[in-house]
Structures are given as C-alpha cells and as structure tokens.
C-alpha positions, 0 to 999 in steps of 0.5 A: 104555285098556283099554276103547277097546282092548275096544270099538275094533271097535263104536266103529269102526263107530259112528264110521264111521256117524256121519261118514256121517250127518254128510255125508249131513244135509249132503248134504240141507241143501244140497239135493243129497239123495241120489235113493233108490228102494225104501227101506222103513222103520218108525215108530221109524226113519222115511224119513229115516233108512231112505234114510241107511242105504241111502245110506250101504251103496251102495258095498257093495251095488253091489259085491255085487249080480250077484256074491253070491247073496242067500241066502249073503248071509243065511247069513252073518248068520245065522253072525254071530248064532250067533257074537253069541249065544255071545259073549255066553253066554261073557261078551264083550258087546263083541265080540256087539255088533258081531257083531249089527250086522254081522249087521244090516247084512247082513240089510238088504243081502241084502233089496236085493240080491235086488230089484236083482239081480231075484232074488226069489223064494218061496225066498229070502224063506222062507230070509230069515224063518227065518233072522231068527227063527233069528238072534234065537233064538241071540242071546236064547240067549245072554242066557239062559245069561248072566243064568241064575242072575240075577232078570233071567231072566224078563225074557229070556224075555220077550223071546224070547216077545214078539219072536216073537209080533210076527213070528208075528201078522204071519205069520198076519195075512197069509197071511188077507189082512191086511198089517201093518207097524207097531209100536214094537218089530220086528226092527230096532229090536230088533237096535238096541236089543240091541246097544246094550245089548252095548255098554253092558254092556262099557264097564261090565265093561271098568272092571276094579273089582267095582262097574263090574262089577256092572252088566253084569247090570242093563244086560244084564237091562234091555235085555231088558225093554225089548225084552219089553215092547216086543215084546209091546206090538207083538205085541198092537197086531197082533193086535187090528188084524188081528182089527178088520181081519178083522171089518170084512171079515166083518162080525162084531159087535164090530168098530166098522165092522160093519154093524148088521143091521136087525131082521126084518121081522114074519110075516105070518099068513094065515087062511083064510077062514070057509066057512059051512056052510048048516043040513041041512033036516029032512026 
C-alpha cells in the first residue's frame, strides 16, 4: 500500500498512456488510423510510436496552441527538470519520475506548437536547445549528489559527458552543413530511460526493509551506465559519419568515397638543339 501511495502519480500517468495506446493500436487495426502530419521520430521509438505520442497529446495541444507561447511552454519544462533533478538529490525518486515526464511532454508540445501557431523562429529554437541541455544538466545533477559517496559516481559522469557530447557533435556537425539524426541514445530515449530507472529505483525504497532498500543505488547507478554507454556510443557514431560525410565533400584521403587522384603526368624535358660551330680557317 505504501508503495502505490508513493507512486499513484507516475502509475497514474503510466495508466493513462497506456489505455491510450490501447485505443489507439485499436484505432489502426480497424483501419481508421488517426491522419497526423509533422510528426518526427528517431530509431529507437520509430513513426508508429512517434504519431501515438502526438495523437494522444492533441486535446492539450489544440487547447494550448494561439493561447500559450512557445517559450513559456519551455520554461516550464525546464522549472520541471530543476524541480526533477533536486527530487532526486534529496532521495524522492518517485516524485523525479513523473517530474521528468511531464518535463518531456512538454518538451514534445512546445516543439508543436510553435509550428502549428506559425510561431518558429531562430530565438525560439536557441531558447528550446539550451534549455534541453540545461534540463539534462540539473536532473544528472541530482544523480551526482545522490550516488556521491557510491562507486556508481563514475557511471554519472559518464552520463553527463556522453549525453552532452551527442547533442554538441549534432550542433557542430550542422552548423558545417552536415545534418544528423541517428543513434540509439538521444534525448528522449534518455528522458525514457531516466525516469524509468526513478521509477524502479522507488518502488524499491518504498518496501521499507534494508534489503529492498539497498537496491536504489544499483538501479539508480545502472540507469546511468546505460545511459553513458549509450549516449557515448551515439555521440562517437556522429562524429565518424560526419567526419566521412565532410570528407567525401572535400575530397580527402581516408574517406571510402574520395576520388583516387591520378598520378602526375611525367615532364617532358626540352633539349636545345646542337648548333655546330664551322672550324676558323688558318690564315
């Protein structure tokens, strides 16, 4: 009981999702699939999963958009993450968890509704970046002041130098002209990942005996190796597909699509000709 008391507000939002993915598997089956246009995704979670997401936060964001700026859609997910991040510094996992997702959902719905408002512009999209990293930053934050005096400190760090290396080698590797999107770790397969583990890590600590308890730290400390490894695999895919992308563009030896230059033609070599000189006659 204890438990389900701790964890009503995640369960409740994981309920809700679910009954919605329910209808909305329904919904395709019977071949009256929901009309959804815009809709990005990545490789983990795929189209199928990426339009259920948008589908099922339609109401909200119709209700938002032309009413709600953009911008203080963002600000209030990056007050979610703070609050996420100092949840779990001070031992309340449970609560992080659905910090963090609500945090993500709103991270999803600022992104829409500034394209639907016709409301993108070069500000908004700096606004929206810094405040992802910023959001990541505070929540890994409180991982770190959690697990400090634990072995599972370097795991953290991981975490927090692999994550922000994926988002700097996307940002470098675009503003040379070279646009990136893939790998297995990005930000929202790490907000996912993160929040689970929360959740994990509460049920455990909310058994109320030293062995249950006693877990939190390894489920809290694997959540963030798997995230470090991950984020750092990502990150280094990045890097080497832009560098063979920029060295197929300029040509340079090492890439598998550079042009092999021919070798140099020989020189030729010019002799004068032998001007014979007639002998001086003796006088």
């Amino acid at each position: 009981m204890e438990r389900l008391y701790i964890l009503a507000p995640p369960l409740l939002l994981l309920a809700i999702l679910s009954g919605a993915f329910l209808v909305y598997c329904a919904l395709c089956a019977t071949g009256r699939a929901p009309t959804i246009a815009g809709v990005k995704h990545n490789q983990i979670l795929g189209p199928f999963i990426a339009r259920y997401i948008v589908w099922v936060l339609g109401p909200i964001e119709r209700s938002l958009v032309g009413r709600v700026s953009p911008n203080a859609i963002t600000a209030v997910s990056l007050v979610m993450f703070m609050l996420a991040g100092v949840a779990i510094a001070t031992d309340h996992p449970a609560g992080a968890s659905w910090m963090i997702g609500v945090a993500g959902i709103l991270d999803i719905l600022d992104g829409r509704l500034a394209r639907i408002g016709n409301q993108q512009s070069a500000s908004g999209a700096l606004v929206d970046s810094v405040a992802d990293r910023w959001g990541e930053l505070f929540v890994f934050a409180g991982y770190l002041w959690f697990l400090q005096n634990s072995p599972w400190l370097v795991a953290v760090m991981a975490a927090i130098g692999g994550s922000m290396m994926v988002s700097y080698t996307r940002a470098r590797a675009e503003s040379l002209g070279v646009a990136l999107s893939g790998g297995v770790m990005q930000r929202a397969e790490r907000i996912t990942l993160v929040a689970c583990g929360s959740v994990v890590a509460a049920w455990c600590g909310a058994g109320g005996d030293a062995e249950s308890a006693a877990l939190v730290d390894p489920i809290l400390g694997i959540t963030m190796l798997i995230c470090g490894v991950a984020s750092t695999a990502t990150a280094l895919s990045r890097w080497i597909t832009a560098y063979r992308e920029l060295a197929r563009r300029h040509g340079l030896r090492g890439s598998p699509d550079a042009p092999v230059p021919s070798p140099p033609a020989p020189a030729r070599v010019l002799i004068p000709p032998v001007r014979k000189v007639a002998p001086l006659e003796q006088s």
